[in-house]
BAVO-356024 format. One record per residue: z, y, x of N, C-alpha, C, O, CB in turn. Coordinates in steps of 0.02 Angstrom, whole numbers, plus 50000, padded with zeros to 5 digits. Each point is the difference from the previous one (the first is absolute). Glycine has a CB too. Layout:
ZYXZYXZYXZYXZYX/...
% end
This chain:
556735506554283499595000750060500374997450062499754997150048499695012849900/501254991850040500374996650049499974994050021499864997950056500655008249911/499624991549991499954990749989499544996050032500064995050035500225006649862/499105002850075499274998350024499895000350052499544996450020500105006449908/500695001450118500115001250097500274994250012499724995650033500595016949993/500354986949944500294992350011499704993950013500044996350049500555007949887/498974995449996499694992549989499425001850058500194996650047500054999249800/499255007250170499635002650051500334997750062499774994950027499835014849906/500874993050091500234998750073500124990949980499794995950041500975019050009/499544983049895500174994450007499444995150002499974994850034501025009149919/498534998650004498944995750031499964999650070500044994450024499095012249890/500794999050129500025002550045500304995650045499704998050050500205011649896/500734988550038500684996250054499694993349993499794997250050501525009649924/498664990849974499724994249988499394998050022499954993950005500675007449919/498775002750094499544998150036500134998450051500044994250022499455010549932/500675003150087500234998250068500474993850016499814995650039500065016249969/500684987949964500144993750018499624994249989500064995850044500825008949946/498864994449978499294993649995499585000150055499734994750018500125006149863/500025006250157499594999450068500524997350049500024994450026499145015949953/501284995050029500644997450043500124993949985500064997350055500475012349950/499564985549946500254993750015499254994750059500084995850044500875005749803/498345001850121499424996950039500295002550074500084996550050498775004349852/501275005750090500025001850113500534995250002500295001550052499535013949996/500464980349929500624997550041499854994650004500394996149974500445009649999/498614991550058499604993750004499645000050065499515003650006500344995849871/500374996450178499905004250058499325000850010499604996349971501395000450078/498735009650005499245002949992500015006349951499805005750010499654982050005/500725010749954500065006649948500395003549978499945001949942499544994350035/500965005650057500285009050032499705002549991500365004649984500084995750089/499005001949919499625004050020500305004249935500365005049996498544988650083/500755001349866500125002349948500665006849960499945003949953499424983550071/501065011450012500635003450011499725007750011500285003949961500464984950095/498865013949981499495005750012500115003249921500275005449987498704988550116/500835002649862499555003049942500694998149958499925001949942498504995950076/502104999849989500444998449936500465004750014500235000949944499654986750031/500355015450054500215005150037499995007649961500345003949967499234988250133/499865006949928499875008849958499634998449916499805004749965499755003350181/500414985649834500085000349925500674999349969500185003049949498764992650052/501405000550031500554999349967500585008550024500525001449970499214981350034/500075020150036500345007650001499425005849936500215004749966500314993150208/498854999949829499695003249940500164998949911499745003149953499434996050148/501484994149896500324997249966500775003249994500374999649951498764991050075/500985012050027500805003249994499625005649991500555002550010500504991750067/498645009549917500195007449983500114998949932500575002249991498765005050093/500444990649861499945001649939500804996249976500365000949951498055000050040/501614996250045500644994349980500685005750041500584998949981498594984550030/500755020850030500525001950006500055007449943500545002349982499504990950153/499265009849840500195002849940500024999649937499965004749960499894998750102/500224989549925500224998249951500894999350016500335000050052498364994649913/501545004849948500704998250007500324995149997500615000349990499335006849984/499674986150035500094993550005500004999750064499855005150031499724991049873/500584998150130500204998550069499484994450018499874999350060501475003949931/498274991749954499744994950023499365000750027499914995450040500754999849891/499025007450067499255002850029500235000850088499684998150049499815010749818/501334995450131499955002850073500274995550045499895000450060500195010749906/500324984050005500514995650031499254993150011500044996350049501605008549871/497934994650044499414996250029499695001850029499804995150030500165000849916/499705009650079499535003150055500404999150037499774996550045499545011349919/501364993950046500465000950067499944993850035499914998650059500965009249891/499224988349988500234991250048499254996650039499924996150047501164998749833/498515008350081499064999350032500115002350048500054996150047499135005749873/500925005350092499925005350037500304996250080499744998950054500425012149829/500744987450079500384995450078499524994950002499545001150040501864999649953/498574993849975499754993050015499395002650070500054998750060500134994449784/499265010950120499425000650032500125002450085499694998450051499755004549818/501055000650124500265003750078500164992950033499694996750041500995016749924/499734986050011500594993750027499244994650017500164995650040501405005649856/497924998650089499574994149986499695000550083500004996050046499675004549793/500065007050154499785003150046500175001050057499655000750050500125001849879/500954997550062500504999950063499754992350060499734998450053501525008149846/499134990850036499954993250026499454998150022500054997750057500644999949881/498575002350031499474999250033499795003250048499514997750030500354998949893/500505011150103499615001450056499505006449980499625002550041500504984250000/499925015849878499575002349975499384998149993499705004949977500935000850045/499034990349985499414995649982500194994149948500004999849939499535002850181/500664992049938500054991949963500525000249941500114994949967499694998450150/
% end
């Protein structure tokens, strides 16, 4: 069952980053909104699992999307 949290957060990371790589196209920041709180709906399960890769990918979503946001101003 464990595992299965794992591979879950790791679907999860992997979407979001597939949106996150679209917001990083300028205009669409926006997108970053919504990758945000999926890719943190992606670390919970990944931080209770006992694998690390599920959590160590939401995280890097999680920065990218801030950092994206930053930079744009929170919109662009």
């Amino acid at each position: 069952m464990l595992v299965a949290m794992n591979v879950f957060s790791v679907i999860i990371g992997l979407v979001a980053l597939a949106i996150g790589m679209v917001g990083f196209i300028p205009l669409l920041g926006w997108l970053n909104w919504f990758v945000i709180p999926l890719a943190v709906l992606g670390l919970v399960p990944g931080l209770l699992s006992p694998a690390s890769s599920g959590s160590t990918i939401n995280l890097v979503v999680i920065v990218m999307g801030v950092v994206r946001l930053i930079l744009g101003g929170g919109i662009l």
